[in-house]
N, C-alpha and C positions, 0 to 999 in steps of 0.2 A: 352316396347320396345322403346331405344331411334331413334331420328330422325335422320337424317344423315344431315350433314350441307353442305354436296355436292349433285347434281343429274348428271345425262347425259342428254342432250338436246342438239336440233339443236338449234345453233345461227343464225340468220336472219341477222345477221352483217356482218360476215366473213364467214357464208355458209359453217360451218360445223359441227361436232357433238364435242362440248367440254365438260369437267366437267363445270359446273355454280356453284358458291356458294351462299346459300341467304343470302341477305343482309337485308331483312324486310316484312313484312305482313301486310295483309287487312283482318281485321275481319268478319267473314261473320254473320253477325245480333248481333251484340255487342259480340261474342263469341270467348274471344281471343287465347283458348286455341285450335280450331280448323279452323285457316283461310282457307277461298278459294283459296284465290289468293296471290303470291308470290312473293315478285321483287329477282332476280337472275341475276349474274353479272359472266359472260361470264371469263373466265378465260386468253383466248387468247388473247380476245381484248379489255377487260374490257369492256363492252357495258352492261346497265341493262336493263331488262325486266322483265313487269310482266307476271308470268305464271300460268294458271290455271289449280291446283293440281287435281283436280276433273275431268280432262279431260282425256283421255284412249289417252295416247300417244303409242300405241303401232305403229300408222301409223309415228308417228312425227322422228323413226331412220329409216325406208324404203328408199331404193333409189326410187329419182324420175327418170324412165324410158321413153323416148321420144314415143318408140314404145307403150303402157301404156296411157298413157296421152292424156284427152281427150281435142280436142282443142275450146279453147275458144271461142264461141263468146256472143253476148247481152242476142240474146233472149233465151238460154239455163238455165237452173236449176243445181243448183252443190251443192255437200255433202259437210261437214266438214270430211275434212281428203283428199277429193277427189285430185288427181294431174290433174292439166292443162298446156297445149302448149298457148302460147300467138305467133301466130305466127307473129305480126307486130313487136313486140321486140323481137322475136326467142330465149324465153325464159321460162324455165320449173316453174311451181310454185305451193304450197300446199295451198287449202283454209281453213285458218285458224278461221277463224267464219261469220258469215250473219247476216246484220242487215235490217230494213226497215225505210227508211231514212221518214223527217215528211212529202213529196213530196210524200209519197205513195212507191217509187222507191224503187226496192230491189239491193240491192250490198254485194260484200262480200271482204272480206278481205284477201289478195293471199299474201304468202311470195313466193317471186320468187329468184330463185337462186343467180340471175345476178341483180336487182335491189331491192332488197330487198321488205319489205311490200309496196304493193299495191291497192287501195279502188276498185274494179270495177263494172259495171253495172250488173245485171242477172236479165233473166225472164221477158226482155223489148218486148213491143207487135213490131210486126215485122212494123207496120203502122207507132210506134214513128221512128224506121228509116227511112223508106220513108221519112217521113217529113221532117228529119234532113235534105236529099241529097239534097231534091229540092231550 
């Protein structure tokens, strides 16, 4: 079966679902015949990203829904895939993967409608904000 050299995906550029064609691959453990990950070039706006084939995008065409959408703050825990309300930027956005920075800090990575990707805090003890205020 061949490959198709287009996909449908959301673009994080221009906020919405275009054809993407790939442009190139990253091998995943020297094995070039079945890469992970993908760079893909937005059709609309020509914008490239990488995107990882391996991932169950079936969340990645859903509309994000305000009613839906859980709203963000620090000390919360959130899915990949999950939708969140950013309400200081009043802005809908999907978490796109988590990482644990070498501070210990976990954050995760949210493409939001209206500002596109963004790094944010999750899972901060409620005491680090105290401290911040005072």
């Amino acid at each position: 079966m061949a490959r198709s050299k287009y996909i449908n995906h959301f673009c994080a550029y221009c906020h919405k679902d275009t054809k993407m064609e790939i442009v190139g691959g990253k091998a995943a453990g020297g094995n070039v015949s079945d890469p992970l990950k993908m760079w893909f070039r937005c059709l609309r706006c020509k914008h490239s990203a990488m995107i990882d084939r391996n991932l169950d995008q079936k969340w990645m065409s859903e509309k994000m829904d305000r009613e839906t959408a859980t709203e963000y703050t620090a000390t919360k825990v959130y899915a990949i895939g999950q939708t969140i309300y950013h309400s200081t930027w009043d802005d809908l956005g999907r978490v796109m993967s988590k990482i644990k920075t070498s501070g210990g800090v976990h954050a995760i990575t949210v493409s939001f409608q209206k500002l596109g990707e963004r790094k944010l805090v999750e899972n901060l003890a409620k005491e680090a904000l105290q401290d911040n205020a005072a």
